[in-house]
N, CA, C and O of each residue as an XYZ file, in Angstrom:
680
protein
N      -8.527     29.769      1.140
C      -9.852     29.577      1.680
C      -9.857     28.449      2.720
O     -10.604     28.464      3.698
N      -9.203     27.717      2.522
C      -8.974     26.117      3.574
C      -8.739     26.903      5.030
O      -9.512     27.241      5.927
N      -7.235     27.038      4.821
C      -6.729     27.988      5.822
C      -7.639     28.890      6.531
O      -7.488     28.966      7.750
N      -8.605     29.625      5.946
C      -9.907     30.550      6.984
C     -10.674     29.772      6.999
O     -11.293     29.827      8.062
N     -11.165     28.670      6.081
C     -12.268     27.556      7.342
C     -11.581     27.034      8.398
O     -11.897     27.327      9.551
N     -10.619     26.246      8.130
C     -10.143     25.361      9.184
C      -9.329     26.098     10.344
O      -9.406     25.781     11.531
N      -8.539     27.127      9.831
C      -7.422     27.891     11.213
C      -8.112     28.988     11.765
O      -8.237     29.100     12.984
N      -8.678     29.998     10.780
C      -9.114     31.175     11.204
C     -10.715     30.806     12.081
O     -10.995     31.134     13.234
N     -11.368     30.224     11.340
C     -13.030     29.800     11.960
C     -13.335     28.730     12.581
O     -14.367     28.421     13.177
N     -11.728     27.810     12.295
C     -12.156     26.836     13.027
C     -13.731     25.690     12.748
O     -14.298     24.841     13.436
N     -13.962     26.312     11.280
C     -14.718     25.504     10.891
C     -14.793     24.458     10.408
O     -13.720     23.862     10.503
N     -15.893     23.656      9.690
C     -15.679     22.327      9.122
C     -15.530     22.442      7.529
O     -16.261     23.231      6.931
N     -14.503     21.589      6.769
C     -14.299     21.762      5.225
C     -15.676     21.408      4.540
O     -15.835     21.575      3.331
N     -16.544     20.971      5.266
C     -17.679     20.530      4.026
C     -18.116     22.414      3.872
O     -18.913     22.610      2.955
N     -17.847     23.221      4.354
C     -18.344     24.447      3.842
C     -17.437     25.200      2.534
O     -17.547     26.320      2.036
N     -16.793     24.408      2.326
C     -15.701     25.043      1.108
C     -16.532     24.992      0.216
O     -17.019     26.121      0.155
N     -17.195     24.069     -0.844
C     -18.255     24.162     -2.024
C     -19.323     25.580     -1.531
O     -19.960     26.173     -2.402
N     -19.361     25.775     -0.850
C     -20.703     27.123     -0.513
C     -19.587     28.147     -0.602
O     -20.038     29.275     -0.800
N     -18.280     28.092     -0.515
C     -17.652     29.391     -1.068
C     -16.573     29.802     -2.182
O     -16.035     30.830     -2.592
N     -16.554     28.107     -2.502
C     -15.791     28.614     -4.024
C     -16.651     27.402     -5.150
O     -16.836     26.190     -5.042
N     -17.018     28.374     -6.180
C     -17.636     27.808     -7.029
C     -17.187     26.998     -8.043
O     -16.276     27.496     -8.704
N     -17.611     25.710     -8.421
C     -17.296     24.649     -8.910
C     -16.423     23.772     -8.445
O     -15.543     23.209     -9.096
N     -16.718     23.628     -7.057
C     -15.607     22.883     -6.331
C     -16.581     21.772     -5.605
O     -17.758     22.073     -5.406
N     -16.114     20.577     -5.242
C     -17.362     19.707     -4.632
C     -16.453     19.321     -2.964
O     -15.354     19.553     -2.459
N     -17.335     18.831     -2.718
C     -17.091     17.910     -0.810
C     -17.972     16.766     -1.066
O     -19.102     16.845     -1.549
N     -17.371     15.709     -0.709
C     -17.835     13.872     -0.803
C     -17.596     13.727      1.112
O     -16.531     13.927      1.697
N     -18.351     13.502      1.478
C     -18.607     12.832      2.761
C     -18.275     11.448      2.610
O     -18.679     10.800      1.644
N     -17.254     10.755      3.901
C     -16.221      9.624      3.787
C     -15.891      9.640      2.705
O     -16.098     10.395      1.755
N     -15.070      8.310      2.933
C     -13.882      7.666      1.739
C     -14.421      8.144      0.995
O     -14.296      9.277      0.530
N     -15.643      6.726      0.588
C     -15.096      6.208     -1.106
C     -15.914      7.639     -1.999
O     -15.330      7.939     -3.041
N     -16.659      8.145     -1.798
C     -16.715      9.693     -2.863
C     -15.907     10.575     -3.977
O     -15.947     10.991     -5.135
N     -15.042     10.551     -2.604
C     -13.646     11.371     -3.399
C     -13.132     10.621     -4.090
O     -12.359     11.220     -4.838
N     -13.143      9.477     -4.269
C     -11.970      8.831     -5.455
C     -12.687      8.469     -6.303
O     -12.215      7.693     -7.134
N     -13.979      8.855     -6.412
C     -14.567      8.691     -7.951
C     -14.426     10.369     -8.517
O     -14.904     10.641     -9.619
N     -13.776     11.400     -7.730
C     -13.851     12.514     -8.985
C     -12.314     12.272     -9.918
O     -11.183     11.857     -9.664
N     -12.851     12.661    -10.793
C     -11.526     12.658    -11.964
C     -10.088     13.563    -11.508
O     -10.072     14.710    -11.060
N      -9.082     12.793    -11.737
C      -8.371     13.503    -10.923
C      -7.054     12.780    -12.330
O      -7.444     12.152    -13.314
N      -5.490     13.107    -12.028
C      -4.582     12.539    -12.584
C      -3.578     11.955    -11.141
O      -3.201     10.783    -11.126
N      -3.208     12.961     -9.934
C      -2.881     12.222     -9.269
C      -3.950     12.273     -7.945
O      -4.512     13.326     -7.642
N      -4.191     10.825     -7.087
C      -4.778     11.037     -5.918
C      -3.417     10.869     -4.838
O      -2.343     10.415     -5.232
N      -3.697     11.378     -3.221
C      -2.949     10.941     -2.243
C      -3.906     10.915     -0.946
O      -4.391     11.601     -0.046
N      -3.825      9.625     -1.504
C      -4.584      8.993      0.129
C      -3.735      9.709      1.493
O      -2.514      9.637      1.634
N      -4.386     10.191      2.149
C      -3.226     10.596      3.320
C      -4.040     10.390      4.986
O      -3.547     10.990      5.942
N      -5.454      9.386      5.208
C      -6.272      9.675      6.144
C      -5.882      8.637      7.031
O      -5.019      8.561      7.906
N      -7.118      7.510      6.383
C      -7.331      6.367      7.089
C      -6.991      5.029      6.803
O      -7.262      4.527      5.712
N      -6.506      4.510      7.564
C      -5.993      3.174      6.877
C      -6.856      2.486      5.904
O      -8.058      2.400      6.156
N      -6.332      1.940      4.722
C      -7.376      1.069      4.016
C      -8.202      1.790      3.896
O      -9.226      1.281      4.352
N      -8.471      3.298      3.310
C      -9.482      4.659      3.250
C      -9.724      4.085      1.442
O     -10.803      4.155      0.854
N      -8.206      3.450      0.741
C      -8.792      3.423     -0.867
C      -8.798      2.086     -1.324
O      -7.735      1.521     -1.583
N     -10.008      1.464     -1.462
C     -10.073     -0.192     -1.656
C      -9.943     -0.296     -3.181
O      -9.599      0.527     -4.029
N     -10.295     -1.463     -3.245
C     -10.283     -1.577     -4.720
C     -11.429     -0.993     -5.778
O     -11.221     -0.450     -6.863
N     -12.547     -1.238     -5.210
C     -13.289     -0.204     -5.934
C     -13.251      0.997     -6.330
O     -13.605      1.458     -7.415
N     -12.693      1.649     -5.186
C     -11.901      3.112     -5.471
C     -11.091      3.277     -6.328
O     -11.008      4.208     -7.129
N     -10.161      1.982     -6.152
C      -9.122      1.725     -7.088
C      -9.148      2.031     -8.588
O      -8.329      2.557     -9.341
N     -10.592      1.428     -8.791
C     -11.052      0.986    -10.192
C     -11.612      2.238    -10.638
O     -11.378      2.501    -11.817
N     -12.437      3.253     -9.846
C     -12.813      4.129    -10.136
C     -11.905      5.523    -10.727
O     -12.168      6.417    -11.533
N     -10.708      5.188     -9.871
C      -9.649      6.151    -10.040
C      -9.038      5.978    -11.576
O      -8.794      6.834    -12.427
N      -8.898      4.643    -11.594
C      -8.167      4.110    -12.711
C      -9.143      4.572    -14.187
O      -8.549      5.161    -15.091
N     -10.498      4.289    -14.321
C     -11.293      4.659    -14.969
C     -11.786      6.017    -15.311
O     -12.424      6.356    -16.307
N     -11.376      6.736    -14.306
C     -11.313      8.360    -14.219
C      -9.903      9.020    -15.256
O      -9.971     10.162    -15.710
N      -8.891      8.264    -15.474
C      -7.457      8.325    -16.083
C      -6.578      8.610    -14.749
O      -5.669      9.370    -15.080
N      -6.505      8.321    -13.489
C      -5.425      8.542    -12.613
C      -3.956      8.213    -12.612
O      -3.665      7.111    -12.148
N      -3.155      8.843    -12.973
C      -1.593      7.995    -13.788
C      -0.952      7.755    -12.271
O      -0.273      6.753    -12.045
N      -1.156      8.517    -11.492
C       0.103      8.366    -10.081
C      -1.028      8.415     -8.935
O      -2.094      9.029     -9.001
N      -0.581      7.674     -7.929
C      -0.809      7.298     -6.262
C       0.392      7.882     -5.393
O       1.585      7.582     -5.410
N      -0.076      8.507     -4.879
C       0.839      8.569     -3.634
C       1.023      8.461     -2.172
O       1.369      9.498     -1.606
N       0.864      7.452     -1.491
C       0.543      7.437     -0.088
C       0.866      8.520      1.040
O       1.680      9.275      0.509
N       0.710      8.797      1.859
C       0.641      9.936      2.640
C       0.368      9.770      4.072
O       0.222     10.714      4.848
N       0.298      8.422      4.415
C      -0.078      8.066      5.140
C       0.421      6.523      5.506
O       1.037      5.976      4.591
N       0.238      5.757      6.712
C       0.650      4.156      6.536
C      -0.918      3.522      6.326
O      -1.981      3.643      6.935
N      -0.535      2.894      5.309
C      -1.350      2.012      4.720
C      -2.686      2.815      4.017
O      -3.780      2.301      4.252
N      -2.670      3.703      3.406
C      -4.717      4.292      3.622
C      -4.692      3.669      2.178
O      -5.474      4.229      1.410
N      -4.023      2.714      1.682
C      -4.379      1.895      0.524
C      -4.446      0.355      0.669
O      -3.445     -0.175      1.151
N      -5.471     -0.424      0.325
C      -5.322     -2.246      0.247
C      -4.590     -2.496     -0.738
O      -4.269     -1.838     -1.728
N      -4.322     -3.631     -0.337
C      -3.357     -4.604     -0.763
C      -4.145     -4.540     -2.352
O      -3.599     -4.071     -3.350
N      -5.287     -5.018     -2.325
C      -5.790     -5.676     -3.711
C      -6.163     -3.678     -4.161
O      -6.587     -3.642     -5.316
N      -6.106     -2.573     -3.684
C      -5.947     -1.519     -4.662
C      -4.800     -1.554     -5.162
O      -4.662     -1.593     -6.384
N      -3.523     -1.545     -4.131
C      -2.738     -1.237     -4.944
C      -1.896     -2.215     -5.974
O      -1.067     -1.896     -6.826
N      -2.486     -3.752     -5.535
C      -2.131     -4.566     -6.483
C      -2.869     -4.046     -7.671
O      -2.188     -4.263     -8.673
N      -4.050     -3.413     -7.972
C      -5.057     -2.981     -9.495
C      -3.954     -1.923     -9.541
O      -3.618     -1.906    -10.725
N      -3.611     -1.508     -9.231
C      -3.007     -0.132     -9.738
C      -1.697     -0.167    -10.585
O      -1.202      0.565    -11.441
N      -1.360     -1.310     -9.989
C       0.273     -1.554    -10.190
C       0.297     -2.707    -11.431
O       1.253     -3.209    -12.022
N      -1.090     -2.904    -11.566
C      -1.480     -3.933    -12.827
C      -1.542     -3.195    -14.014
O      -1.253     -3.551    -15.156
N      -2.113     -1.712    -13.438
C      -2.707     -1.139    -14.468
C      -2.040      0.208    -15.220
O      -2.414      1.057    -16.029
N      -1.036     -0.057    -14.594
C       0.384      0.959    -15.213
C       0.235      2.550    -13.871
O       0.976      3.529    -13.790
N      -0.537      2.331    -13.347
C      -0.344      3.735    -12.369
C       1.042      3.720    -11.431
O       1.344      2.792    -10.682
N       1.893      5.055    -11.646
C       2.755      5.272    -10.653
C       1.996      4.933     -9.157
O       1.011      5.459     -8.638
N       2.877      3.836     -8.695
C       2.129      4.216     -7.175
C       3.312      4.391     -6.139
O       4.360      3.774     -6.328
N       3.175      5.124     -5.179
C       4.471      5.439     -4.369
C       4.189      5.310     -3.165
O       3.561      6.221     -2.627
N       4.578      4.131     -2.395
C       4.159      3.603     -1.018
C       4.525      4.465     -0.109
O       5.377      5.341     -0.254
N       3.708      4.173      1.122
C       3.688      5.079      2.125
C       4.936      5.160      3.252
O       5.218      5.978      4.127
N       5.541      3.905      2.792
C       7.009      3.904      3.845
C       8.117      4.862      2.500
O       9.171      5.063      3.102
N       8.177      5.126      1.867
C       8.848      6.066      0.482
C       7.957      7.374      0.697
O       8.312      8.470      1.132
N       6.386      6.845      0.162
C       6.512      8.240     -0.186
C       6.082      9.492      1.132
O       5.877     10.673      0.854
N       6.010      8.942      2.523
C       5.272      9.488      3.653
C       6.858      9.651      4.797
O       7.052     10.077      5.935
N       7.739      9.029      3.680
C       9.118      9.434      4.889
C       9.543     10.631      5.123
O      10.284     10.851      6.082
N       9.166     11.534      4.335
C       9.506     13.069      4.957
C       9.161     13.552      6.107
O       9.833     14.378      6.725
N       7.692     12.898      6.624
C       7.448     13.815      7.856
C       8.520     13.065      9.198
O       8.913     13.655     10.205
N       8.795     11.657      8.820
C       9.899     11.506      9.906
C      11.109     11.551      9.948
O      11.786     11.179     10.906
N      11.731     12.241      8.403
C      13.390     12.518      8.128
C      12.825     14.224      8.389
O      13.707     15.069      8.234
N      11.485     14.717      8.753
C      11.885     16.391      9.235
C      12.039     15.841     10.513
O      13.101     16.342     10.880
N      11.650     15.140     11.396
C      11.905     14.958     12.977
C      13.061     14.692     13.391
O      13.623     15.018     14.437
N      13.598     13.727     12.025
C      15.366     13.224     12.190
C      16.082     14.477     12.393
O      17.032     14.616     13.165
N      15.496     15.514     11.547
C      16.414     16.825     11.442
C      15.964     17.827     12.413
O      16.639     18.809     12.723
N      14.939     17.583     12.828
C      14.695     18.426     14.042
C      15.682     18.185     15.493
O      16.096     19.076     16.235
N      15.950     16.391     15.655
C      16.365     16.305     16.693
C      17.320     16.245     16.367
O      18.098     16.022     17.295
N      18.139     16.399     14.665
C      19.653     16.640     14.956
C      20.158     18.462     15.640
O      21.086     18.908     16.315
N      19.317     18.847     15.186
C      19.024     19.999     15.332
C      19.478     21.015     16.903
O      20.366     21.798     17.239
N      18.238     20.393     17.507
C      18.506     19.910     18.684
C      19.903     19.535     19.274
O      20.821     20.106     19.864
N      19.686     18.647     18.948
C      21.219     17.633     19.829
C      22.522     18.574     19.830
O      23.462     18.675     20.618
N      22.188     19.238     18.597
C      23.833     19.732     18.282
C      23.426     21.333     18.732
O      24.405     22.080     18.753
N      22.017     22.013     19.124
C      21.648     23.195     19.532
C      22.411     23.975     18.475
O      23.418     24.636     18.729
N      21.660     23.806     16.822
C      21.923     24.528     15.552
C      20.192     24.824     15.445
O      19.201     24.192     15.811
N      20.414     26.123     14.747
C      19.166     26.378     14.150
C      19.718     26.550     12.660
O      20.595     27.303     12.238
N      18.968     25.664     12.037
C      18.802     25.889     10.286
C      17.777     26.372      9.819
O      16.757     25.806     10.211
N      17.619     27.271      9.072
C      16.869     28.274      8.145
C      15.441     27.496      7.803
O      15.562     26.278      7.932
N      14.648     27.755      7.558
C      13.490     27.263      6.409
C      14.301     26.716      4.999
O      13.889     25.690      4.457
N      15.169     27.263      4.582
C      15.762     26.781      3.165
C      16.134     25.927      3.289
O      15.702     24.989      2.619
N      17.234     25.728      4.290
C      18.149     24.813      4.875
C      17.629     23.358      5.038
O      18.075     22.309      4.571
N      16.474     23.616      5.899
C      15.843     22.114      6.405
C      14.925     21.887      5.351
O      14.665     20.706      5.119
N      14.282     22.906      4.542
C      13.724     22.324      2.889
C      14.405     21.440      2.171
O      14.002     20.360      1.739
N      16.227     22.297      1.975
C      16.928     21.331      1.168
C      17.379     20.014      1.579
O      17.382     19.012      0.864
N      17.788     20.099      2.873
C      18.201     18.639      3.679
C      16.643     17.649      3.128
O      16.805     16.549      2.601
N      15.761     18.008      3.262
C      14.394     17.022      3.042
C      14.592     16.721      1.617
O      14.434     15.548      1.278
N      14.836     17.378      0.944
C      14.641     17.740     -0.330
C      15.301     16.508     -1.172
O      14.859     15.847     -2.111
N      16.633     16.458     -0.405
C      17.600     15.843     -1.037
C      17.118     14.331      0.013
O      16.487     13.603     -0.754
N      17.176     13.852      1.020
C      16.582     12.795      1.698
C      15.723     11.886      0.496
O      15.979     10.859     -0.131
N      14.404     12.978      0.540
C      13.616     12.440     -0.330
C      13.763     12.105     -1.924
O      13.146     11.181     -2.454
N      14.530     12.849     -2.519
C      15.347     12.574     -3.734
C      16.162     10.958     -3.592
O      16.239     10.075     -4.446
N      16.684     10.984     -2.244
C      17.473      9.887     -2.776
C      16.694      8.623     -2.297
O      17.073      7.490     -2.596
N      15.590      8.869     -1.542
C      14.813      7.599     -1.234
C      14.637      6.952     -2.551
O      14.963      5.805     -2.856
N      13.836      8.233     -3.602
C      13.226      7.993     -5.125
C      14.244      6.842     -5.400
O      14.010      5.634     -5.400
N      15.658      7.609     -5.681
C      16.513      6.810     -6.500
C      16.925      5.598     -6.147
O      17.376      4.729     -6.892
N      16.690      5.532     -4.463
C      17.121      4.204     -4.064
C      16.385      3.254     -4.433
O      16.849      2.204     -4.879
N      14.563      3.595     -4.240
C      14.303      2.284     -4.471
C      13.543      2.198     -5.765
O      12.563      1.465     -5.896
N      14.170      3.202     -7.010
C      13.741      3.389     -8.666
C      14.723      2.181     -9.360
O      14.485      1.395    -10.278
N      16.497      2.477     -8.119
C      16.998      1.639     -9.124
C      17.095      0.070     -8.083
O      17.585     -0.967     -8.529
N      16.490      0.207     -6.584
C      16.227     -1.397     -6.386
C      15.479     -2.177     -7.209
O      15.791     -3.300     -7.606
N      14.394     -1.517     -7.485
C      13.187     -2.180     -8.279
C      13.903     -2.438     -9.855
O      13.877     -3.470    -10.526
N      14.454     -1.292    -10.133
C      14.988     -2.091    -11.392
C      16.335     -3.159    -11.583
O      16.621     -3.915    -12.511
N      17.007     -2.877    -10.314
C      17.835     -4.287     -9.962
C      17.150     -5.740     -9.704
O      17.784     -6.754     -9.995
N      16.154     -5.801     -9.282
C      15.596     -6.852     -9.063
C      14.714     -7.025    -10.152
O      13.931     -7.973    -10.071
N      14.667     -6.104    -11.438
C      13.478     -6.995    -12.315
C      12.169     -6.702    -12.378
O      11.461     -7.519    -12.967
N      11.417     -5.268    -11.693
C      10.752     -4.716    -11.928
C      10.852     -3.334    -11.833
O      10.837     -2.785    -10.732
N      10.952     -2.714    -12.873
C      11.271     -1.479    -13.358
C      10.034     -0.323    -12.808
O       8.849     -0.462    -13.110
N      10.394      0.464    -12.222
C       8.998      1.424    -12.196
C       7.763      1.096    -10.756
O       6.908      1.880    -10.343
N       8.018     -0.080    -10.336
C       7.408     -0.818     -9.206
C       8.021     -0.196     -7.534
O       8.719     -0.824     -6.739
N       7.503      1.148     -7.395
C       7.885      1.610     -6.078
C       7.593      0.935     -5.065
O       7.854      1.270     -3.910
N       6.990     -0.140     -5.428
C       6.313     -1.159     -3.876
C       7.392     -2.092     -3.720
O       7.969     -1.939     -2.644
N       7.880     -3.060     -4.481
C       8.757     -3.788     -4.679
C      10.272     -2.795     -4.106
O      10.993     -3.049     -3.141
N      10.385     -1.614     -5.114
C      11.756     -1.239     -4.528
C      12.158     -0.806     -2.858
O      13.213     -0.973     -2.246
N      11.059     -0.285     -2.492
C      10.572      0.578     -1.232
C      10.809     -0.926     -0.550
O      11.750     -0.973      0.242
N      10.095     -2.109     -0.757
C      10.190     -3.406      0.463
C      11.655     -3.890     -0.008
O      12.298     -3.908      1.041
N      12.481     -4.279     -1.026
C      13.415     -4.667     -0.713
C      14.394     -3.448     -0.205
O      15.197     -3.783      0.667
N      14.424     -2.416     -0.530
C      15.480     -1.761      0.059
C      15.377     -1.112      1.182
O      16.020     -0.140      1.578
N      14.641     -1.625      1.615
C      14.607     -1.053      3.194
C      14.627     -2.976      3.753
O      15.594     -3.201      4.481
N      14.188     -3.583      3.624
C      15.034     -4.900      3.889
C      16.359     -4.552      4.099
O      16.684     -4.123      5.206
N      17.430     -4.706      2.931
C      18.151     -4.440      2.822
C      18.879     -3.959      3.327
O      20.025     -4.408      3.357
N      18.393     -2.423      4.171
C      18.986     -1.738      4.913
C      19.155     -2.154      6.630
O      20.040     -2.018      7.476
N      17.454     -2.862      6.578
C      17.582     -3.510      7.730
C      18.183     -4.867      8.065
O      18.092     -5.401      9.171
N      18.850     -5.409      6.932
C      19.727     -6.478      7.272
C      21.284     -6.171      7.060
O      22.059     -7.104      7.272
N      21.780     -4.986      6.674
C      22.631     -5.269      6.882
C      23.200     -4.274      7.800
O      24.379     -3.965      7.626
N      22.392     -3.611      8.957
C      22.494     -3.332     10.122
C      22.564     -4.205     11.078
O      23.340     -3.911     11.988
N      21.751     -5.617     11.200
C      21.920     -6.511     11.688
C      22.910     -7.024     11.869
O      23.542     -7.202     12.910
N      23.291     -7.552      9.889
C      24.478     -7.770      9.712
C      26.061     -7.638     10.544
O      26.885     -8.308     11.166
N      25.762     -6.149      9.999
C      27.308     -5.297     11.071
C      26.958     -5.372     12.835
O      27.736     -4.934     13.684
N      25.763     -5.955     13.110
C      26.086     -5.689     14.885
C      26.365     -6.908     15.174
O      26.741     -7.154     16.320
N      26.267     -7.804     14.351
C      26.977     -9.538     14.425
C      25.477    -10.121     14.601
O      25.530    -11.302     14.944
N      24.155     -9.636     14.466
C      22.913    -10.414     15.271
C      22.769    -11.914     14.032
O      22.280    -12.991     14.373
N      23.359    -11.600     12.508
C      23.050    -12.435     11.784
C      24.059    -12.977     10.971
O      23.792    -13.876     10.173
């Protein structure tokens, strides 16, 4: 139904509730993150889920966050979240697919290969798999277990210093 409002009619989504029943539309942000949900993914506007949202989500039972976007979460949401036992999965982790498909587009390119739909599924597939693990077991190298914010900032540090590293800059 999305797909024939938005591609086929070119219409606007607040008409989805007038055609499937028991479904709602919240005009801006903060609306949507008071319906009950288990996971949300911010994916819009920067700073789109504050802390109030935060709280609302949390109070709704929301177990996982997932960013989708850079930044459409505050600092002090996702500090409540990360207080309050919710998976949360930052937006430099969990929003890197759409620029490891471009990595693979322009390897793609460069080398004038065409890979399948399967092909460039699994290459992502596995990318994104090992982001998980990289920064599941940074965070638990450093002492917070389960903390995708923490693992996601040091290991991409990490990566960016010791690129530095090897070009002699440090």
């Amino acid at each position: 139904m999305i797909k024939q409002i938005k591609e086929v009619e070119r219409a606007r989504i607040k008409e989805y509730p007038a055609r499937v029943p028991g479904s709602e539309y919240h005009e801006g942000c903060s609306g949507i993150w008071t319906v009950k949900c288990d996971v949300a993914l911010p994916c819009a506007t920067q700073n789109e889920l504050n802390l109030e949202s935060a709280k609302a989500l949390v109070a709704n039972g929301v177990f996982a966050v997932g960013e989708g976007a850079n930044m459409p979460t505050t600092l002090e949401a996702t500090e409540y979240f990360l207080a309050n036992g919710v998976l949360f999965a930052p937006g430099k982790a969990a929003n890197a697919g759409g620029v490891a498909t471009s990595a693979l587009e322009m390897a793609q390119s460069s080398q004038r290969l065409f890979w399948s739909f399967e092909e460039v599924d699994a290459k992502l597939k596995s990318i994104m798999v090992g982001i998980f693990h990289n920064i599941d077991a940074t965070a638990e190298k450093y002492g917070k277990p389960g903390n995708f914010v923490v693992g996601a900032n040091i290991f991409g540090f990490e990566k960016v210093a010791e690129a530095m590293m090897a070009q002699g800059i440090v």
